[in-house]
Gaussian input, Z-matrix of N, CA and C with variables (Angstrom, degrees):
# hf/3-21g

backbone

0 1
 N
 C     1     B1
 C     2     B2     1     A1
 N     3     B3     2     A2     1     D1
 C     4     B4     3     A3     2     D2
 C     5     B5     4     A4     3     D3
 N     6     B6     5     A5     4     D4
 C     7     B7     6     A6     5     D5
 C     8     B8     7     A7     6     D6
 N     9     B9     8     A8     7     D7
 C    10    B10     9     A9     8     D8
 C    11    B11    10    A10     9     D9
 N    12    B12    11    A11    10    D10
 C    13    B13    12    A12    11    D11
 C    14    B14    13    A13    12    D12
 N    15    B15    14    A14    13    D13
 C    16    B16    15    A15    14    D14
 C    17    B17    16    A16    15    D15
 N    18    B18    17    A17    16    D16
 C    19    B19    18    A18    17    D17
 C    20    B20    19    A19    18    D18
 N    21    B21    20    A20    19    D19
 C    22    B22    21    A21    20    D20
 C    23    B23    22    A22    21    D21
 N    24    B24    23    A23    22    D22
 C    25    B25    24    A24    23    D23
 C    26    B26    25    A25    24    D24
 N    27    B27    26    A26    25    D25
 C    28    B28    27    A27    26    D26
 C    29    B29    28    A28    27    D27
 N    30    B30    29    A29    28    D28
 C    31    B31    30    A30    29    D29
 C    32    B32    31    A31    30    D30
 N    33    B33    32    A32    31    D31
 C    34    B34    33    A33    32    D32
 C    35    B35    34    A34    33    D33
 N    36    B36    35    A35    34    D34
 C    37    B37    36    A36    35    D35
 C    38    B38    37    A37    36    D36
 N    39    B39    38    A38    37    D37
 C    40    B40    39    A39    38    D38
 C    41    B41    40    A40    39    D39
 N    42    B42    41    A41    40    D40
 C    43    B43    42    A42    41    D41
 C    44    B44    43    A43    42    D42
 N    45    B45    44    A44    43    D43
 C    46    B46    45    A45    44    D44
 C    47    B47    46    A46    45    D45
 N    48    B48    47    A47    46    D46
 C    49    B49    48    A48    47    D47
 C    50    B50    49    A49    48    D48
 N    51    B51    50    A50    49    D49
 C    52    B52    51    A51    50    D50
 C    53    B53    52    A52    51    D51
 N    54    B54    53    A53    52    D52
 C    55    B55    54    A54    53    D53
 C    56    B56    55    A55    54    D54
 N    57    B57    56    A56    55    D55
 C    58    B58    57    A57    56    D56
 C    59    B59    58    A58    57    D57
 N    60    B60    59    A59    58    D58
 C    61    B61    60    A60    59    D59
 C    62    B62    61    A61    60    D60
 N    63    B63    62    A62    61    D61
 C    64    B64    63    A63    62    D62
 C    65    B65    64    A64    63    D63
 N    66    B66    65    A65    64    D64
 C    67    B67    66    A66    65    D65
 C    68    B68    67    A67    66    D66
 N    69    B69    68    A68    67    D67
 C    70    B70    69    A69    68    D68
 C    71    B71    70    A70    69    D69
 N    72    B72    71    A71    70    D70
 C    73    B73    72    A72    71    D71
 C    74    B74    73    A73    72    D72
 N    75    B75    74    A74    73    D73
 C    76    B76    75    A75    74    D74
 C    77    B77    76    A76    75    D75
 N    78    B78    77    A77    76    D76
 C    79    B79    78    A78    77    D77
 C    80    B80    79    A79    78    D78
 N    81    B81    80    A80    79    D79
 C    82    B82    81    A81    80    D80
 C    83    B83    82    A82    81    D81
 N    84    B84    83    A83    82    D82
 C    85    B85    84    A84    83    D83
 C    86    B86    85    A85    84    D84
 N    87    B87    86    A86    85    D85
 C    88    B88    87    A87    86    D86
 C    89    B89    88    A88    87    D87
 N    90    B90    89    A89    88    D88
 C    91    B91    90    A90    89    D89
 C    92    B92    91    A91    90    D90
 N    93    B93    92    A92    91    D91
 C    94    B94    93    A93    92    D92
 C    95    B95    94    A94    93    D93
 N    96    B96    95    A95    94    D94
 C    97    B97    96    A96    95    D95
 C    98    B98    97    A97    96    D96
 N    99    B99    98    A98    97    D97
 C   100   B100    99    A99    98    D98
 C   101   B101   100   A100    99    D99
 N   102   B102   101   A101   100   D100
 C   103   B103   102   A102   101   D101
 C   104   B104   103   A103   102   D102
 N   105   B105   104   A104   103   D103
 C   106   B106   105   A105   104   D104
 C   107   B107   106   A106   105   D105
 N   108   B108   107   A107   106   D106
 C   109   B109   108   A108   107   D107
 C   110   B110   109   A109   108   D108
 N   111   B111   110   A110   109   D109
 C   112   B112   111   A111   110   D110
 C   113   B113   112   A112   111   D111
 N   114   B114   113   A113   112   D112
 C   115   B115   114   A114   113   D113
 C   116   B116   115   A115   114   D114
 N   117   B117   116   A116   115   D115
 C   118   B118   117   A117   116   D116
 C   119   B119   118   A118   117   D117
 N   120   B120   119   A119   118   D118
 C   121   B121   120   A120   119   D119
 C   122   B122   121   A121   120   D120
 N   123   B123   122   A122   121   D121
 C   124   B124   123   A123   122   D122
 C   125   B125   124   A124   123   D123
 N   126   B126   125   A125   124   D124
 C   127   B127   126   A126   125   D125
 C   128   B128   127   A127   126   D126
 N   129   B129   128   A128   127   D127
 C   130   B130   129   A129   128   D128
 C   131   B131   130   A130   129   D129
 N   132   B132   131   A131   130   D130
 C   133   B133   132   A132   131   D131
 C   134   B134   133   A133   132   D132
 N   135   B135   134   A134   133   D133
 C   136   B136   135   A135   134   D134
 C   137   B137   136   A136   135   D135
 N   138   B138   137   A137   136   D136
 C   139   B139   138   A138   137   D137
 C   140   B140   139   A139   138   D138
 N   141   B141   140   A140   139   D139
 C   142   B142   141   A141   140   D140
 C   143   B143   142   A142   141   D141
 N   144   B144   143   A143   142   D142
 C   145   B145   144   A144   143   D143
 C   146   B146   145   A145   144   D144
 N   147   B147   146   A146   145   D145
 C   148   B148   147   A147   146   D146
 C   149   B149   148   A148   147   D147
 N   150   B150   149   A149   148   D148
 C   151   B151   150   A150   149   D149
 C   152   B152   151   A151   150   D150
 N   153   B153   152   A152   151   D151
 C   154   B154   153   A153   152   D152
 C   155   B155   154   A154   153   D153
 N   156   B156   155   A155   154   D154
 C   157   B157   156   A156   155   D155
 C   158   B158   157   A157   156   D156
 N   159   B159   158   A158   157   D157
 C   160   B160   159   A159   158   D158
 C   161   B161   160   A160   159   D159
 N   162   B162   161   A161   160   D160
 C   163   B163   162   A162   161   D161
 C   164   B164   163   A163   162   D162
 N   165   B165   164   A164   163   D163
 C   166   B166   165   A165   164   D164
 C   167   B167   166   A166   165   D165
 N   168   B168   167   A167   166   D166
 C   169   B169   168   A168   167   D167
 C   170   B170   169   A169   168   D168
 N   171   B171   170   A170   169   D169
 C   172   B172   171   A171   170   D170
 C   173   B173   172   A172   171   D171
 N   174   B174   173   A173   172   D172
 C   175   B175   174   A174   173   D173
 C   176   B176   175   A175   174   D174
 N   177   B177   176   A176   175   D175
 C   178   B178   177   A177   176   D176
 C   179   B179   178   A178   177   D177
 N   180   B180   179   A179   178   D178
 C   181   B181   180   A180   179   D179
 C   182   B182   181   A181   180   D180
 N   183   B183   182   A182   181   D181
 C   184   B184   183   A183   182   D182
 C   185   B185   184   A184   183   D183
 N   186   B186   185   A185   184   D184
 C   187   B187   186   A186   185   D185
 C   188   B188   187   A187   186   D186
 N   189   B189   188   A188   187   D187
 C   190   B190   189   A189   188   D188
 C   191   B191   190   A190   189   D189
 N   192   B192   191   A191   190   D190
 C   193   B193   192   A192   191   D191
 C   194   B194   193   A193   192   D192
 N   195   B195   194   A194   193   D193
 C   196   B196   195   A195   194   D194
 C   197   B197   196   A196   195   D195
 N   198   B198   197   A197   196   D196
 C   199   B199   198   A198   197   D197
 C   200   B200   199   A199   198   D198
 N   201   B201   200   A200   199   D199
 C   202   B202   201   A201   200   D200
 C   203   B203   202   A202   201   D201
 N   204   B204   203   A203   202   D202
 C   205   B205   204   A204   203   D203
 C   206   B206   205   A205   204   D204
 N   207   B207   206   A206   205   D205
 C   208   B208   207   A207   206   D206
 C   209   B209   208   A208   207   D207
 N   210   B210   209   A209   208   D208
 C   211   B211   210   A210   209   D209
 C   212   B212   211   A211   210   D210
 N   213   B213   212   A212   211   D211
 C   214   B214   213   A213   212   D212
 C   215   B215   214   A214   213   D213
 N   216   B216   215   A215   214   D214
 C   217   B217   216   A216   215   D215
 C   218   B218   217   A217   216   D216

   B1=1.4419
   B2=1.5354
   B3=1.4645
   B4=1.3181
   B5=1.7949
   B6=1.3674
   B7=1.8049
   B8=1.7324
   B9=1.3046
   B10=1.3339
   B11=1.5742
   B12=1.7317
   B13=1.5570
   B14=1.5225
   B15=1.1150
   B16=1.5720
   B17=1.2016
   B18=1.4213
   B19=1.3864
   B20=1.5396
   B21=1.7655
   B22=1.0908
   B23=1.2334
   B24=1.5202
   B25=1.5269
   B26=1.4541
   B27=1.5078
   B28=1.0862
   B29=2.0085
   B30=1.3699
   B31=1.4261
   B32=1.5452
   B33=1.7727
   B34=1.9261
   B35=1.9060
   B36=1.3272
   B37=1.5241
   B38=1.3765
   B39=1.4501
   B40=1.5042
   B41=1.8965
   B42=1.8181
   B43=1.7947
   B44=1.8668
   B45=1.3899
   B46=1.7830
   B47=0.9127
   B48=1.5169
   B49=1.8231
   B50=1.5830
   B51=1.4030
   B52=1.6251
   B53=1.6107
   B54=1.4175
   B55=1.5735
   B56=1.5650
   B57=1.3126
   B58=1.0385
   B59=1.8505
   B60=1.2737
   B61=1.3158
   B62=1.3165
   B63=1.6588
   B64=1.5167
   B65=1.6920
   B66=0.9641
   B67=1.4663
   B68=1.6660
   B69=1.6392
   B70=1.1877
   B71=1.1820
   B72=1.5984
   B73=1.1191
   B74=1.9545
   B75=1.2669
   B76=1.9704
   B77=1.4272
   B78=1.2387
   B79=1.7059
   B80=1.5524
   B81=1.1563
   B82=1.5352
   B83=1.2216
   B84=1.3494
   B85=1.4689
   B86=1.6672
   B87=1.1709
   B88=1.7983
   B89=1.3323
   B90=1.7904
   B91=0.9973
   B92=1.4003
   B93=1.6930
   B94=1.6098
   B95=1.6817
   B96=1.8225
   B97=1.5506
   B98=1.7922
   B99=1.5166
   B100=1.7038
   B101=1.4039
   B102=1.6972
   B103=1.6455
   B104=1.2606
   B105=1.8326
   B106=1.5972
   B107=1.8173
   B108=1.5991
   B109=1.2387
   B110=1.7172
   B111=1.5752
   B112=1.5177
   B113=1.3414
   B114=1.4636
   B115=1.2250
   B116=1.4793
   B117=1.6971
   B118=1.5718
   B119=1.1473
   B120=1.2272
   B121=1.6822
   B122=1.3087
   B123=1.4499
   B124=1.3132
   B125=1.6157
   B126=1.3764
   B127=1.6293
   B128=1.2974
   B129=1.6384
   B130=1.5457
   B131=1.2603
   B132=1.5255
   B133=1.2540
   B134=1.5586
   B135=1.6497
   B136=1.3010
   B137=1.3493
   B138=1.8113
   B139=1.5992
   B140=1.6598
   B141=1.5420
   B142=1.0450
   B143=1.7733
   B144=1.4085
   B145=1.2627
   B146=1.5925
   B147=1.0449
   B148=1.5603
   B149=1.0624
   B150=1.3744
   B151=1.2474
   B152=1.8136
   B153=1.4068
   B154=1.8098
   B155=1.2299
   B156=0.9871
   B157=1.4612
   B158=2.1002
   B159=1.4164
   B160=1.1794
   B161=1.7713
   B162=1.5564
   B163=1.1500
   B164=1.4530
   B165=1.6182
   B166=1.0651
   B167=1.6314
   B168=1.3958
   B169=1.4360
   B170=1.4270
   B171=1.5769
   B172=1.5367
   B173=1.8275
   B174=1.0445
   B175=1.8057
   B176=1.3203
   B177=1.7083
   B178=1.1501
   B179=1.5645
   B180=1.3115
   B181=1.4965
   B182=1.6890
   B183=0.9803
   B184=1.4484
   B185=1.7989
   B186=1.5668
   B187=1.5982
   B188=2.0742
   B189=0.7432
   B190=1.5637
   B191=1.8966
   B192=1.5830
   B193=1.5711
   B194=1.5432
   B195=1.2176
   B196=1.4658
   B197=1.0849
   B198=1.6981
   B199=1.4350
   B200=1.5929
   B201=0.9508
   B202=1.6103
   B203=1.9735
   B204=1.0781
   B205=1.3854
   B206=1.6729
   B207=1.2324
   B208=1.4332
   B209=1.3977
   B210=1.3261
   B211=1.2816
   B212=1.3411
   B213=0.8105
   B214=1.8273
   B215=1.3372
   B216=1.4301
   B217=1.6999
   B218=1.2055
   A1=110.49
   A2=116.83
   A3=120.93
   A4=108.88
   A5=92.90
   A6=94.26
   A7=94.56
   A8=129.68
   A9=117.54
   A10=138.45
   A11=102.06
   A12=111.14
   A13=106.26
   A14=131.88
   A15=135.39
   A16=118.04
   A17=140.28
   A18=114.67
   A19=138.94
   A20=116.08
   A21=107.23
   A22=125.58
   A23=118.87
   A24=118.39
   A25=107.66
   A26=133.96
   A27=172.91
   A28=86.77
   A29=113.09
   A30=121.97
   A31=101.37
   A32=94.00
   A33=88.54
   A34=91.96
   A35=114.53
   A36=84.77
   A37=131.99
   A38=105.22
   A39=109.75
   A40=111.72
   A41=85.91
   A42=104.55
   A43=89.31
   A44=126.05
   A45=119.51
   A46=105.63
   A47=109.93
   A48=102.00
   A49=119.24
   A50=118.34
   A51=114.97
   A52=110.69
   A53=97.83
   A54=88.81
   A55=114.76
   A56=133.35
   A57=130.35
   A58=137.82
   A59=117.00
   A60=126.68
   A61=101.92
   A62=121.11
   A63=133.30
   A64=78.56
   A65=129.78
   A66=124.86
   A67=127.63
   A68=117.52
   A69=111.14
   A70=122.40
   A71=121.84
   A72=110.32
   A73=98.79
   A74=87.44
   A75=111.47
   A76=110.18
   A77=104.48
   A78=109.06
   A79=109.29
   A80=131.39
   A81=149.71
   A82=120.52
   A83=123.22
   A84=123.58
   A85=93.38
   A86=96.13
   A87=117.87
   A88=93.75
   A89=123.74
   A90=133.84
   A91=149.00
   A92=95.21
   A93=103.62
   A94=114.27
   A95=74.87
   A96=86.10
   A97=133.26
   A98=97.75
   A99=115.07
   A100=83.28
   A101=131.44
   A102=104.47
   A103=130.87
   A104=102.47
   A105=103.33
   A106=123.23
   A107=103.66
   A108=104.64
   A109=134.19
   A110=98.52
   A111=96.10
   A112=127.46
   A113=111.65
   A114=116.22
   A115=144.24
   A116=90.23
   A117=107.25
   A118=98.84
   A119=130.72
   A120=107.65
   A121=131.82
   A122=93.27
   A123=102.56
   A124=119.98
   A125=98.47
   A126=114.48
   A127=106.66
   A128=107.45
   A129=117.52
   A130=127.35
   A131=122.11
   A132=116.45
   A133=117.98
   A134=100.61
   A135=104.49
   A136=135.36
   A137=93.85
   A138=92.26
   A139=130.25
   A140=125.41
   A141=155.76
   A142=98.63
   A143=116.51
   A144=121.45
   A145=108.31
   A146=133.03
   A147=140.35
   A148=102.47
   A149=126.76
   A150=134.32
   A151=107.17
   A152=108.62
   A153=108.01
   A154=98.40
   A155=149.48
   A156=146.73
   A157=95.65
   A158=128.04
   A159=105.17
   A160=106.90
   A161=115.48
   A162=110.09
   A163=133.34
   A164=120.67
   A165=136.20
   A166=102.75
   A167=124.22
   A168=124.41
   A169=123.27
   A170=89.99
   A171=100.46
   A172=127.16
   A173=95.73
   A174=113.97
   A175=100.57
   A176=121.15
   A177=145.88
   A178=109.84
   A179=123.93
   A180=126.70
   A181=105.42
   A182=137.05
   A183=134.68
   A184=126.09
   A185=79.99
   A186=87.73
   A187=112.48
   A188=90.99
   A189=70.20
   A190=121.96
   A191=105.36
   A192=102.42
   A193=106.16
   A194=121.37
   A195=131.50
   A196=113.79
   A197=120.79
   A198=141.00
   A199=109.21
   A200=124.46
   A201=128.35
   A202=98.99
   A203=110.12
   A204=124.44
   A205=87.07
   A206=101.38
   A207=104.46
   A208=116.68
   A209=129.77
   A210=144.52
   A211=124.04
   A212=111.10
   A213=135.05
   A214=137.80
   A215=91.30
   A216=108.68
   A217=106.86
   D1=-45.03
   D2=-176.28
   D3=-68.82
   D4=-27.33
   D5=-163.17
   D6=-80.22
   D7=-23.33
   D8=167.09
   D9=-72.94
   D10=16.18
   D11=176.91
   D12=-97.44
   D13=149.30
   D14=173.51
   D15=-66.61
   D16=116.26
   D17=150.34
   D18=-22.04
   D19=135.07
   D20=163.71
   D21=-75.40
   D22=138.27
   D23=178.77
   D24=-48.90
   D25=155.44
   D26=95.77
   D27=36.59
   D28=-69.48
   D29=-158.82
   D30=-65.41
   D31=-47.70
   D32=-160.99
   D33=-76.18
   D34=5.52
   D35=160.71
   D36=-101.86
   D37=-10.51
   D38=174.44
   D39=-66.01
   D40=-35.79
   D41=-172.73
   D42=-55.20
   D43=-45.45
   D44=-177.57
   D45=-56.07
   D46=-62.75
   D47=-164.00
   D48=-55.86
   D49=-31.55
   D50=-178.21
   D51=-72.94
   D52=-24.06
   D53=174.85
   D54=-80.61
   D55=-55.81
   D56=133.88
   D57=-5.77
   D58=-32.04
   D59=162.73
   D60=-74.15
   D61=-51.50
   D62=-160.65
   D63=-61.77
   D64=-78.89
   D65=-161.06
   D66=-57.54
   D67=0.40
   D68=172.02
   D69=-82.94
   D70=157.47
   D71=-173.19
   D72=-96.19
   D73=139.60
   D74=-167.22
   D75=-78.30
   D76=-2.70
   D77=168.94
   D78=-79.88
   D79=-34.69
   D80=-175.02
   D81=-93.72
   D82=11.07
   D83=177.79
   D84=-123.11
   D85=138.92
   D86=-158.50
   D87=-64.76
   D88=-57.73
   D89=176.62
   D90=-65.02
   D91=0.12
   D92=155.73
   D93=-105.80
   D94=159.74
   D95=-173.75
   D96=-60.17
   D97=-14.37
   D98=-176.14
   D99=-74.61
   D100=-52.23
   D101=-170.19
   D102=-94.52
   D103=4.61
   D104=154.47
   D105=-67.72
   D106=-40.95
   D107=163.31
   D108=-58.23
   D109=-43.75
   D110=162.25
   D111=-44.15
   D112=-60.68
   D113=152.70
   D114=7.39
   D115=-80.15
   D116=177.43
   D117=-74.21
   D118=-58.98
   D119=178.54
   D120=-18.48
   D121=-49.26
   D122=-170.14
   D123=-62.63
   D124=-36.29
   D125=-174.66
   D126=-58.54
   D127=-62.12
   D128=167.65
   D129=-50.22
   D130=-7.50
   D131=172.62
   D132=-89.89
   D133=-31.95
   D134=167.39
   D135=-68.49
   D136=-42.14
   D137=161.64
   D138=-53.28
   D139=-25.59
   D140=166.34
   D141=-46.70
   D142=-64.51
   D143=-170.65
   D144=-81.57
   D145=-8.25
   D146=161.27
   D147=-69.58
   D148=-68.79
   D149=-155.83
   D150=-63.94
   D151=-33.49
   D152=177.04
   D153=-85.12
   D154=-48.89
   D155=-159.93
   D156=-81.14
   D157=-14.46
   D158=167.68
   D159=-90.61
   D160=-25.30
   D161=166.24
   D162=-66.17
   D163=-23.11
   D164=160.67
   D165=-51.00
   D166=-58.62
   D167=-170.22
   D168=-54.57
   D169=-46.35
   D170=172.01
   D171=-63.17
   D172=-34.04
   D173=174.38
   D174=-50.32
   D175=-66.38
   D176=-174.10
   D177=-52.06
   D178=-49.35
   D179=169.12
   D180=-69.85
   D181=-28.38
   D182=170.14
   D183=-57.01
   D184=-53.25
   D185=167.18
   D186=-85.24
   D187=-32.31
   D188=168.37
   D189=-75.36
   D190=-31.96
   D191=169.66
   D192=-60.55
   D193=-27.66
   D194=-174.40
   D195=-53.50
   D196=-64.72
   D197=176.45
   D198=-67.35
   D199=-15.14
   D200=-178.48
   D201=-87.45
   D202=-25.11
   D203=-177.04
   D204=-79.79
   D205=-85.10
   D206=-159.42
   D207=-43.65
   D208=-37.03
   D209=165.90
   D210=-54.28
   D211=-31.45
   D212=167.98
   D213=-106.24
   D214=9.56
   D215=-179.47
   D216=-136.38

């Protein structure tokens, strides 16, 4: 059944794919620049959330060396 359809010419497939490009969304293709930028955001946001959550830790070990002082001194 399948083997009795014609190939599409060569042309009407380039004519799909450009329409098809026109319709992707440009955030999701590796190779544009909107999803290289998404990207980095993203990195930087995480690095962002490392960086408070190691300062959070450190705060937290300060005040407890603190109270171990005070408690013992």
């Amino acid at each position: 059944m399948v083997s009795m359809t014609s190939k599409p010419s060569r042309d009407m497939v380039k004519q799909i794919e450009s329409k098809l490009e026109k319709c992707r969304n440009q955030e999701f293709n590796p190779n544009n620049e909107a999803f290289q930028r998404k990207m980095r955001d993203l990195e930087e946001d995480d690095d962002m959330q490392q960086l408070q959550l190691y300062q959070q830790n450190s705060d937290e070990q300060i005040q407890m060396e603190e109270d171990i002082i005070t408690t013992n001194g």
